[in-house]
N, C-alpha and C positions, 0 to 999 in steps of 0.2 A: 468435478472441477478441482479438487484438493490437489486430487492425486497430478492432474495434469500440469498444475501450478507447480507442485514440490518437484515433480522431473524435469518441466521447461527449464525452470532457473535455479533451482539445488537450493532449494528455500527448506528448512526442518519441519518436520510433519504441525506441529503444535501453532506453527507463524502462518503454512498455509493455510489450515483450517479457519485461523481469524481472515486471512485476507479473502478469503472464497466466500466466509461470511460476509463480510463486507460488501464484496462484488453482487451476492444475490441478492442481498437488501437495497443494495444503494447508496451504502453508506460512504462518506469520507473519514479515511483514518488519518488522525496524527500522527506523525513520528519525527524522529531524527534518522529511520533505518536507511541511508542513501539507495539501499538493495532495494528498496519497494518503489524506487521513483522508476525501473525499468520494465516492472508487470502491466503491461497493454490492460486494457478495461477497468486498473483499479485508481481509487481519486483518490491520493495523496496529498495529503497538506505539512509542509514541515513544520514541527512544533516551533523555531523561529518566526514565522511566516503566520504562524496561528497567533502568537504573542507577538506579533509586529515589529518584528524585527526585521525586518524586510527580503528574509530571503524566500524567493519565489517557489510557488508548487506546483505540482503539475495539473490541477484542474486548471479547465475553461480560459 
């Protein structure tokens, strides 16, 4: 799954590996990376959005 993520969208080896973790656990990640609001299967929350700042994420 790394490897497919880092070629679909030209992600660097070290970021796909967190986000493939991510996807196999389940997990939501934080961030401000706007690049990870376009990977299909993974649940991004912006760290605005987690601090309540109100800009929205891509879960649910």
């Amino acid at each position: 799954m790394t490897i497919e993520i880092r070629k679909e969208y030209g992600i660097k080896l070290p970021d796909s590996i967190i986000y493939a973790t991510a996807m196999v656990n389940g997990a939501t990640l934080i961030s401000n990376d706007k690049q990870l609001f376009k990977i299909v299967g993974l649940d991004v929350v912006s760290l605005e959005a987690f601090c309540g700042y109100g800009i929205p994420s891509n879960s649910g």
